[in-house]
N, C-alpha and C positions, 0 to 999 in steps of 0.2 A: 186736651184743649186748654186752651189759657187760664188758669185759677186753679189747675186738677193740680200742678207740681208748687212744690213750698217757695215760700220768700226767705229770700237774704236777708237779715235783719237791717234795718238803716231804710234809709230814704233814695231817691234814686241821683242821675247827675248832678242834681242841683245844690245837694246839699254842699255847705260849706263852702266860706268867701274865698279861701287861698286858693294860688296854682297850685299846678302838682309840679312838684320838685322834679327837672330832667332827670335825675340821676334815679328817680324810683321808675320813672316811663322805662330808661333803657335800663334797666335791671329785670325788669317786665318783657322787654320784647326776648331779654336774651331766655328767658325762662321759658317763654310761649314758643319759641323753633321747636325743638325736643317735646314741648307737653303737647305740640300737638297730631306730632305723630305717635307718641304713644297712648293716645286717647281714642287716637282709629284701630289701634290693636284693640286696645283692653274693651273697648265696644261692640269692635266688629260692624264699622258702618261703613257706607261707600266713601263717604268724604269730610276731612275736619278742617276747618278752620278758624285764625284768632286773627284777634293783633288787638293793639294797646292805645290810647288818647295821642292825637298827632301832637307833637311839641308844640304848646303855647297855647294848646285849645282845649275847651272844655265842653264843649260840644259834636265832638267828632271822634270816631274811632275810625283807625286805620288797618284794613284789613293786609297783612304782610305774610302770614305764613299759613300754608293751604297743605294738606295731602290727599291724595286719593283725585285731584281735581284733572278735570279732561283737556283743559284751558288756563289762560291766564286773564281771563276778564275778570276774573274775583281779587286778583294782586291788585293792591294799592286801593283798593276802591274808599271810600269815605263815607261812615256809618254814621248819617246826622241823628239828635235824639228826636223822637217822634218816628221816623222813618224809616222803614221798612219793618221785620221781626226784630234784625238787630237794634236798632232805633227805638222801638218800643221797650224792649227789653232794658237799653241805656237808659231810657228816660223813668220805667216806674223801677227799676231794679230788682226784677223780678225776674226768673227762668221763665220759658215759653215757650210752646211746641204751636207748629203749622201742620195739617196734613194736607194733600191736595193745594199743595203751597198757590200755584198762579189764578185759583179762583176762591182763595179764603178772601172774605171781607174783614176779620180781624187785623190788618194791617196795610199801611201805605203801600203803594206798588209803586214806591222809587227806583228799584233798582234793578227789578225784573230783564230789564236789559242783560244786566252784568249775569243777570245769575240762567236763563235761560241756555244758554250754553253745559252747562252744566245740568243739565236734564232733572232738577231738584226736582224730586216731589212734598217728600216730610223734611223738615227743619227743626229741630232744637237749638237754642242759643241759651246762652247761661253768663250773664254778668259776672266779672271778678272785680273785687272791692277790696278798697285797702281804707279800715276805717268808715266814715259814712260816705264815700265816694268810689261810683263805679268807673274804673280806670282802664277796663277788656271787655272782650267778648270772646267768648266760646261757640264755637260752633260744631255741633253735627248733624248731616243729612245724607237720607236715604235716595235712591235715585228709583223707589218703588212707593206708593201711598199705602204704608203701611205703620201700624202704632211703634211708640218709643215705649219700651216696657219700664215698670219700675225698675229693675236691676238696673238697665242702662243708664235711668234717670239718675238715679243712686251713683253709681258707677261716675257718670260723668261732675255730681255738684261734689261729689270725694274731690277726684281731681281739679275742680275748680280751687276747691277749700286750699289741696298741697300747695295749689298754682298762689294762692295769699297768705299761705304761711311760709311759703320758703321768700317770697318777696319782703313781709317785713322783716324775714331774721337777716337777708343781703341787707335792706336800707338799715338796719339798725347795726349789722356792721359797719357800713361806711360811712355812716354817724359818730359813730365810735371811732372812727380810727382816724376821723376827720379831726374831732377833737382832740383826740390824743396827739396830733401832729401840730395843731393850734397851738396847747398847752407847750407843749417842747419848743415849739419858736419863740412864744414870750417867753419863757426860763429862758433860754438863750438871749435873747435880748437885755434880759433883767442881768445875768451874768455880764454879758459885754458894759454893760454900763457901768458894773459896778467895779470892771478892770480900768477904763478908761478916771471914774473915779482915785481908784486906786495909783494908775500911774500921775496924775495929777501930787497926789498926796507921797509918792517918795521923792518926787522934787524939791519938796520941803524938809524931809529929812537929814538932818545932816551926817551921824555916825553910817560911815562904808558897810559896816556890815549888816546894820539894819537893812538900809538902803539894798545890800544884794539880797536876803530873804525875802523881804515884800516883794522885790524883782523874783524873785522863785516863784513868789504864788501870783502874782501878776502872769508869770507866762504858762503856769499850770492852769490859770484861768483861760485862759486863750488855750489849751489843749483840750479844754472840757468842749469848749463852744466849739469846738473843728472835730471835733468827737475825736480823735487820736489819746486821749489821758487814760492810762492803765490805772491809775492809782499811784504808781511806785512813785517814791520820794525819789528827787532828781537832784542828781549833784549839787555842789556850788560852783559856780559862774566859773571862779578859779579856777577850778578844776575841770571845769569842761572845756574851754580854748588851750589847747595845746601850746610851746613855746612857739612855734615856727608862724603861729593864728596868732598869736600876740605880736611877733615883731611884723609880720603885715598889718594889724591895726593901726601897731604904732607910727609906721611910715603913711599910713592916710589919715590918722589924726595931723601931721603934718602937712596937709595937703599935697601928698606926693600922687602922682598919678597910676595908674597900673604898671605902663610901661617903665618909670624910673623906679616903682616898687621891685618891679622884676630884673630889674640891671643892678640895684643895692644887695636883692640878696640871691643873684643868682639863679632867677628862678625864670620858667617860661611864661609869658601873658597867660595864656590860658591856664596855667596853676594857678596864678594869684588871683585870676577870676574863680578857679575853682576854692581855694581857700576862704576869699572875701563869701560866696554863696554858703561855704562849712560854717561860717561865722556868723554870718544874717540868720541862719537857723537855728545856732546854738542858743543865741541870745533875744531872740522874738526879735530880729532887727528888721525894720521895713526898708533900710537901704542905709547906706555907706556911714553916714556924717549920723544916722539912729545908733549907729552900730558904737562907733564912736563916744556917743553920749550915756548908752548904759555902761561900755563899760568904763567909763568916768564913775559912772555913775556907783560901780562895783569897785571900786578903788585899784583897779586892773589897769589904769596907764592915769598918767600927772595930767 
C-alpha cells in the first residue's frame, strides 16, 4: 500500500525553476525502449511500462513504450501530476503500488479509460529522477490482484536507479563533448584572426625573405584551422612553384588571359586552368590577382 515502499530522496515535479534540457528527455526515452522490456523479464510481470516528460512540459509524462500490453490505448497517453497512480507518483516523487486498481480510492480515476483494456489489476509505478526533478515513470502491473513482493519492489527501484545513472553519465557526456567542440571553434577563430592580423602585418614588411616566412606561418596558420597541418615544416614558396607555375604567373601578372597564357606557352586551356588551381593551393591563394600579390610578395616575380 502507499507509504509501505521507500522514497526517492528530493521533492517531487515541482522542484526547481529550470526546463529540462531536450537533449536529457531524449537521452531518456532512448534508455527507457530496452529498460523496459527488461524489467518485464527480470520481474516477471504481465506488463511494463514508461516514458519520460513530453518536450517543454513539466507537468506531464508521456507514456511511449509498453511490453506485455494487449492494446495500444496505454501508447502516447499523458500522465498529468496528481492523476491517476502515475500522476501521484509524479507529483509526491515517491514509488506506489495499487491493488485492485478500478476500485482503490487512493488515486484519481483519470485514465481508467485507457487502462481498462488492458485488464490491470495490481500497479506499481516508480519515478525516475535526475537531481531534484522527476523526469519518468516506470511502470509494472499484474493482470491478477495479487501483492508486489519486496524482491520485485527492490528489483524494479535497482532498475530505476541504472535507468538515472546511465542518464546522467550520457548528459554529462554530451556536456562534455558539447564543450569541447565550443572550445575548438573559439581557438579556431582566435587562430583565424590572428592570421588575418598577421597577413595585414607582412604588407608592411619590406625584406622578401622575411616577407616569405611570415607568408610560411600565415598559410600553416590557415592548415591548423582547416585541420590538414601535420606539423611538418613546409618548404619555401620558391621552392614550391615549379618553373612552368612561375611562367604561368608570370603571364597573368600581365594581365594575360587563360586562353593567350596557353597560346604563349603552348599549352591546353584546361592545363593552364589546371596549373593556375596547383598555384592557388601552393600559396593560400583565394584567386588569380591573390595569387599574384604573394608572390610579389615572395620576391618570386617584379
Amino acid at each position: 500500500m502507499p507509504g509501505t515502499y521507500p522514497a526517492l530522496p528530493g521533492g517531487g515535479h515541482g522542484a526547481g525553476p529550470a526546463a529540462i534540457p531536450g537533449d536529457l528527455l531524449a537521452e531518456l526515452d532512448r534508455l527507457l525502449a530496452p529498460s523496459v522490456r527488461s524489467l518485464r523479464r527480470s520481474c516477471a510481470v504481465d506488463l511494463t511500462f514508461g516514458g519520460s516528460l513530453a518536450p517543454g512540459s513539466r507537468d506531464a509524462i508521456t507514456i511511449r513504450h509498453l511490453d506485455g500490453h494487449l492494446g495500444h490505448t496505454l501508447r502516447d497517453l499523458q500522465v498529468r501530476a496528481g492523476y491517476g497512480l502515475g500522476g501521484k507518483v509524479f507529483a509526491t516523487g515517491r514509488p506506489l503500488v495499487v491493488r485492485d486498481y478500478f476500485n482503490t480510492g487512493h488515486i484519481v480515476h483519470a485514465y481508467d479509460r485507457a487502462v481498462a483494456p488492458e485488464r490491470i489489476e495490481t500497479v506499481f509505478a516508480v519515478p525516475i529522477r535526475t537531481e531534484a526533478m522527476v523526469v519518468g515513470l516506470l511502470y509494472l502491473a499484474q493482470r491478477d490482484d495479487v501483492a508486489i513482493g519486496d524482491r520485485v519492489v527492490a528489483r524494479a527501484v535497482e532498475h530505476t536507479r541504472r535507468i538515472e545513472r546511465d542518464l546522467a553519465v550520457g548528459v554529462e557526456v554530451r556536456r562534455r563533448t558539447a564543450a569541447y567542440d565550443e572550445a575548438a571553434a573559439r581557438d579556431q577563430r582566435a587562430v583565424a584572426d590572428a592570421r588575418r592580423d598577421l597577413d595585414e602585418a607582412i604588407a608592411m614588411v619590406d625584406d622578401p625573405h622575411a616577407r616569405t616566412r611570415l607568408r610560411q606561418v600565415s598559410q600553416r596558420l590557415h592548415r591548423i584551422t582547416a585541420g590538414d597541418d601535420d606539423g611538418a615544416p613546409q618548404p619555401a614558396t620558391a621552392d614550391v612553384l615549379s618553373a612552368r607555375e612561375l611562367d604561368v604567373l608570370g603571364l597573368v601578372a600581365t594581365g594575360a588571359a587563360n586562353g593567350d597564357i596557353a597560346a604563349e606557352l603552348g599549352l591546353r586551356p584546361n592545363t593552364v586552368k589546371a596549373y593556375l588551381r596547383s598555384i592557388a593551393r601552393k600559396l593560400g591563394a583565394a584567386n588569380r590577382t591573390h595569387a599574384v600579390s604573394l608572390a610579389r610578395d615572395a620576391g618570386l616575380l617584379p
